[in-house]
N, C-alpha and C positions, 0 to 999 in steps of 0.2 A: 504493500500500500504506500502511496508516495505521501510526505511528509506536509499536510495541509496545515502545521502551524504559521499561519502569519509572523509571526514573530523569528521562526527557524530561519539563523544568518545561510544567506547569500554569499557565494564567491564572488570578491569585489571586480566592478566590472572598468572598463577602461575608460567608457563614459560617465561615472561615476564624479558628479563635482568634489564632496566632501567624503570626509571618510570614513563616518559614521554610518550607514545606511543599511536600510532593514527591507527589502523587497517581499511583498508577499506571495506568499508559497504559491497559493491559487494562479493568482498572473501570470507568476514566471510559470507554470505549468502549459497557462493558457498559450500564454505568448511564442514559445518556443520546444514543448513538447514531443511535438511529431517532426518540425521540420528540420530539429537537429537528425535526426535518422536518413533524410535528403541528403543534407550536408557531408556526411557522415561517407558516405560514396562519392563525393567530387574532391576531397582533400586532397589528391594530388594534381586535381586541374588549377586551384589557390596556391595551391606551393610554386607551381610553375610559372603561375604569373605572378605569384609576390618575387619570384627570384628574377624575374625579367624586370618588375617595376622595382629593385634594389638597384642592378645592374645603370638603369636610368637616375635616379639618386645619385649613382658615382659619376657617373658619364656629366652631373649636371654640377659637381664638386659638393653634395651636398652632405655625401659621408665619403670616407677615405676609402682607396682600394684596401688596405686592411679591415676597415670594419666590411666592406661588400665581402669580403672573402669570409669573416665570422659569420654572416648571415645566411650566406651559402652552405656553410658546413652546417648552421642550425637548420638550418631547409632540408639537407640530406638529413639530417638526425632524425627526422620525423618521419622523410621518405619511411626510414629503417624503420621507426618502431611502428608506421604504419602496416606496414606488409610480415610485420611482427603480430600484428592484430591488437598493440598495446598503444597506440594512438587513437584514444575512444572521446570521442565529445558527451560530456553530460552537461545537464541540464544547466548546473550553473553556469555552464561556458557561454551558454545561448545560442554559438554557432562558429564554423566552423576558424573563420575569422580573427573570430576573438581566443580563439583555443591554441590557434599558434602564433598571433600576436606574444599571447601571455607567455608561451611557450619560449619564443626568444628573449621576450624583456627576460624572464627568470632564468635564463641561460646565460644571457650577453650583456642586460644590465642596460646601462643607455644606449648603447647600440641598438637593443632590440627597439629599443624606444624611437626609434629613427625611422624604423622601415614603412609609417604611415604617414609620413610628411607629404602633404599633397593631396592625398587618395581621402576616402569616405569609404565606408561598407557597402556604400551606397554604388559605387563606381566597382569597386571590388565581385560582390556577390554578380554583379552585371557579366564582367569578364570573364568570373569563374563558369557560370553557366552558359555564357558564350563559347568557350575552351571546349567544355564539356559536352555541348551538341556538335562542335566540328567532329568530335573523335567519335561520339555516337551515333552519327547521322552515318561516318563514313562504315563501320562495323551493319548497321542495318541496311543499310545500300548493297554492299558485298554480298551477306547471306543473303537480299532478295534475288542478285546475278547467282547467286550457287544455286537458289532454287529456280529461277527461270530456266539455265542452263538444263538443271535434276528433268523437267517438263520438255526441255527439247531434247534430249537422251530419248524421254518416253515415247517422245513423239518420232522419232526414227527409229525406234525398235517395235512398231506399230505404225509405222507411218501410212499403210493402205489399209488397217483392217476393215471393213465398212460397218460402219453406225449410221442408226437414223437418228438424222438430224430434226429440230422438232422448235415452232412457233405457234406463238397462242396456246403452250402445252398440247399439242396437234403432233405427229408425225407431220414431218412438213414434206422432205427433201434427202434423198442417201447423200452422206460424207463420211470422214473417218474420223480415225481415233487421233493419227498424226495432226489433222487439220482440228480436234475438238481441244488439244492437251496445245498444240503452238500455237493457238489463241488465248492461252494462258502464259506465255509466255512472253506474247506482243504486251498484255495488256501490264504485266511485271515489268517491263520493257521500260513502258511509259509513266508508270508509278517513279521508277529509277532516275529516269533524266528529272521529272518534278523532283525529287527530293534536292537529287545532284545540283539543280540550277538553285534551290532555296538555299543549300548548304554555302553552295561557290560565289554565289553574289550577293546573299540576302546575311546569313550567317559569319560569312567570312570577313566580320568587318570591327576592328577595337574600340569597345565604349571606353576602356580604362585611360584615365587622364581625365575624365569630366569630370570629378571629384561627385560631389552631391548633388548634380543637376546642374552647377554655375559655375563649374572652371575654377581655377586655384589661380592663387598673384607669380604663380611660379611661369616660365618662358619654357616649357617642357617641350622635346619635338618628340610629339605623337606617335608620328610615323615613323621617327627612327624607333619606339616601343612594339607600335608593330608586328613590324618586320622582325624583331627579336624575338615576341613572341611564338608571331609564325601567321600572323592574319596577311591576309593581302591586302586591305586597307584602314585605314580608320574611317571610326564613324564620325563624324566633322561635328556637327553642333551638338555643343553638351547636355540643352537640355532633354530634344532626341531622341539621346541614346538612354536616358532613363525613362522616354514616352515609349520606346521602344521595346520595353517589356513587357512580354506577355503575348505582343502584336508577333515580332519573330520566333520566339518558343512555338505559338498558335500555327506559324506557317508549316515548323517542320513536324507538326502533329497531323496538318493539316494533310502534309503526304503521307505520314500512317494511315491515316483514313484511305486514304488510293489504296494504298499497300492493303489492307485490311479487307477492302470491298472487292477486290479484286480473289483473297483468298473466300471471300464469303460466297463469292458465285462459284466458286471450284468445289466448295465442300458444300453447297446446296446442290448441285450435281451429283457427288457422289453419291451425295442422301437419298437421293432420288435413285437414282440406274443402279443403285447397289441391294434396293429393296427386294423380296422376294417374288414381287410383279414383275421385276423386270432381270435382276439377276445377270446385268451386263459386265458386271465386275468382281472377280474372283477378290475377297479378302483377307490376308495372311491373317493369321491367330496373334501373332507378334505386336497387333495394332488395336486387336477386335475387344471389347468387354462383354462379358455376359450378364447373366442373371440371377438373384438370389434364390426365384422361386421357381422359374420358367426356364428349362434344361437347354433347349430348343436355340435361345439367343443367341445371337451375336453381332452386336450393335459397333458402328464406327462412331461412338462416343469423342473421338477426339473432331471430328467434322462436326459435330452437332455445336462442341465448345468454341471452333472458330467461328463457326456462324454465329454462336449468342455472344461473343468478347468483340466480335465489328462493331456493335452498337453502341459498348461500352466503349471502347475508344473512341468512336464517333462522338458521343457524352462528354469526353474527356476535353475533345477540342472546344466542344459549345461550352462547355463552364469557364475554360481558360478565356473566353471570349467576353464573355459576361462578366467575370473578374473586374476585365478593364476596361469595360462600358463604363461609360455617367463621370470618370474621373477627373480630374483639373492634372494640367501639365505637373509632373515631378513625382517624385518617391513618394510608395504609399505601401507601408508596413504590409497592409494586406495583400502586395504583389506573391510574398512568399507564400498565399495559399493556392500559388501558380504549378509549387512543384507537384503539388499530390498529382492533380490528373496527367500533366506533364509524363510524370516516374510511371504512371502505371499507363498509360498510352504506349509508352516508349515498350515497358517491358512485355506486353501484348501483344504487340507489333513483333517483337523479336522471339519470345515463345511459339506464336502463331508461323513464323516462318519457318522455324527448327519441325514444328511440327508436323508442317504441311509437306516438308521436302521428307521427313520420315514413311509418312502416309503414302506419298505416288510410288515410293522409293518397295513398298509391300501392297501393290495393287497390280493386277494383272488384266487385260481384258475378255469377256468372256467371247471368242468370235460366234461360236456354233451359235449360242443363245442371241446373239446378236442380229446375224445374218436370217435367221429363222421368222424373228422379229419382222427384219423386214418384208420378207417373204410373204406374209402373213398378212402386209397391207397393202395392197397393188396402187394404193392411191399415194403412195409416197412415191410413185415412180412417174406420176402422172405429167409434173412437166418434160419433165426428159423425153418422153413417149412426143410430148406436143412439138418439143425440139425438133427431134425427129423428122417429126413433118414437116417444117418447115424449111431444113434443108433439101427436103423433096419438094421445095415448090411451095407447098401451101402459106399464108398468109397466119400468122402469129394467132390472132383470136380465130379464125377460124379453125386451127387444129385445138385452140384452148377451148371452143364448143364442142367440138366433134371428139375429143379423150376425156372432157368433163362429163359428157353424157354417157360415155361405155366404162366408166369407172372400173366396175366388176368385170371387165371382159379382157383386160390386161394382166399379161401372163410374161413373168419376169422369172430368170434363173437366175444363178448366183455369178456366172461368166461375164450376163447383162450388167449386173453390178458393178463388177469389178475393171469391165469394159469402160464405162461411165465414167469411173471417176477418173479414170485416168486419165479420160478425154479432159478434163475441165485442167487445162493446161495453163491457161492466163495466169497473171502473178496471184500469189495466194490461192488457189484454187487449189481442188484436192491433191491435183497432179501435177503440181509445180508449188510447193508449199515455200520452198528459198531457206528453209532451214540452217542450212550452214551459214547465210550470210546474216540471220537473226542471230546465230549464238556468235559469229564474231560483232557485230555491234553490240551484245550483251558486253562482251569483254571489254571493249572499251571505254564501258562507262565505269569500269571498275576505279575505284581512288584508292 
């Protein structure tokens, strides 16, 4: 049970004017509770830009290369005990910030005392979670390329089976497996460049040096911070870069949601063709759950979780949104209840792709059950048949009257099939799918 005496001391904070003070237990609970645990997983994107914004300090004469060199080995020390698992933020610290602020001052003494000259929490907590979506944005980008590629493997070791194709939940049209599973892949494709272009131009930009929204009396060059960093530019106007919260996070959630709706339609498909009505897809046991009561089951339990976690993530972006509706330009304490949906958008996004690329990785297509299927509907073959005619001469609607009206009198083998598709030769079509040149442009959106 956490300690609700009002009276129970607080570890003294750095903003702290005098040096008496008695914080209440509840507040600080409220205040800072859940989002030290955020925090708590970005400590080495803070340590990297405190040690770039030290580096800038020295470069500006404002501490000595000896003290930039203490600050650095206290910046390693933490690296260590963080990967030790012995660098823990609690609750008094409030965040992560302030944990190795205190951290250096009680190592280094006034030196540590130096390494905020300039900056704000306010510019800081900015940069850190700036840091921390480059390297995260570029880690779910990649797994989406592993799984789009996972989908074009599928799709050429299947690339003619014939499946009916189907609108308005209708058998519409015969296509294949290759042409159903690399449309899953175009569509990963185009989630990827969205993210890429949000991350490269939108993300890729230094708030740090705005201090609190209004710039500091120092003559700082930004850009030489930067480029030490590792951003490709700054973000120019100070106050901006703190309007700019919540608005850029919101972007690159905004491509989880692509990312997300994109798996939502692959695993409502599965949910569908894998049912016992239609039985188009063999399902490995390695993937499948059963039943406590009912022997018989065998549910793809993990398609059903992507489908219901797209909407949560979708959730996740509309709250971050709302956050930052209705506010006045600058810092507003309640921006940090930006990371919850943020953290769990992000980590959804990337479960959901591990999991998905697991799932095609133990699915197999059922052909017989398939082909049979089609068999069984002569009105899926019906344009094709009107095609037909019309390379014989006949005029378009006139063969689409004269095969809509013998519906039942059309009489299709499996060679018909197979014939077919491999006519539809045009780009993208069943029999020119361009595969290989979909998985080298996958590759190149790799970062």
């Amino acid at each position: 049970m956490p300690n609700t005496d009002p009276k129970a001391p607080i570890k003294k904070k750095i903003w702290f004017k005098k040096k008496d003070v008695s914080l209440n237990r509840i507040v600080e609970e409220y205040n800072a509770g859940e989002d030290i645990g955020y925090d708590q997983q970005m400590i080495p994107d803070d340590v990297w830009c405190s040690r770039c914004y030290a580096r800038l300090l020295e470069r500006h004469n404002l501490i000595t290369k000896e003290e930039l060199a203490d600050l650095e080995r206290g910046l390693d020390e933490i690296l260590e005990l963080y990967a030790k698992g012995e660098f823990i933020i609690k609750l008094e610290d409030e965040d992560c910030h302030t944990k190795i602020e205190n951290y250096l001052i009680e190592r280094l003494g006034d030196t540590g005392k130096k390494i905020h000259t300039g900056r704000s929490r306010n510019d800081q907590v900015l940069v850190m979670m700036r840091w921390f979506l480059m390297n995260k944005a570029v880690i779910i980008g990649n797994k989406a390329i592993d799984l789009a590629e996972t989908f074009i493997q599928f799709a050429k070791e299947y690339e003619m089976v014939p499946m009916p194709g189907y609108t308005h939940m209708q058998k519409a049209m015969p296509t294949t497996v290759g042409t159903w599973m690399g449309a899953f892949a175009e569509s990963l494709m185009d989630d990827i460049r969205l993210l890429n272009t949000i991350r490269d131009e939108i993300v890729n930009q230094n708030p740090l040096g705005s201090g609190a929204g209004y710039g500091s009396p120092f003559d700082f060059d930004r850009d030489w911070l930067s480029k030490e960093i590792g951003f490709k530019k700054t973000q120019n106007n100070v106050i901006y870069c703190h309007n700019s919260r919540g608005k850029i996070e919101g972007l690159v959630l905004e491509a989880c949601c692509q990312i997300m709706l994109t798996l939502n339609k692959l695993a409502s498909d599965l949910l569908f063709f894998t049912t016992q009505e239609f039985q188009f897809f063999n399902i490995d046991d390695s993937i499948a759950t059963g039943s406590s009561i009912m022997p018989q089951k065998k549910n793809l339990d993990v398609a059903e979780l992507i489908r219901g976690r797209t909407p949560t993530v979708l959730a996740c972006r509309n709250e971050m949104a709302m956050n930052i509706s209705n506010k006045i330009s600058g810092y507003h304490r309640d921006g940090q209840e930006l990371k919850r949906p943020l953290f769990l958008g992000l980590k959804y996004t990337e479960m959901s792709l591990d999991a998905m690329a697991a799932t095609v990785m133990n699915i197999e297509p059922n052909k017989e059950v398939m082909v049979k299927s089609m068999l069984a509907c002569p009105g899926l073959f019906a344009a094709h048949k009107a095609f037909e005619k019309v390379k014989e001469g006949m005029t378009f609607r006139d063969a689409y009257q004269e095969i809509g009206s013998n519906i039942s009198q059309i009489e299709v083998t499996e060679d018909d099939i197979n014939r077919w598709l491999k006519m539809s030769t045009h780009q993208g079509g069943t029999g020119n799918l361009r595969l290989d040149m979909i998985e080298k442009e996958l590759e190149s959106l790799r970062r």
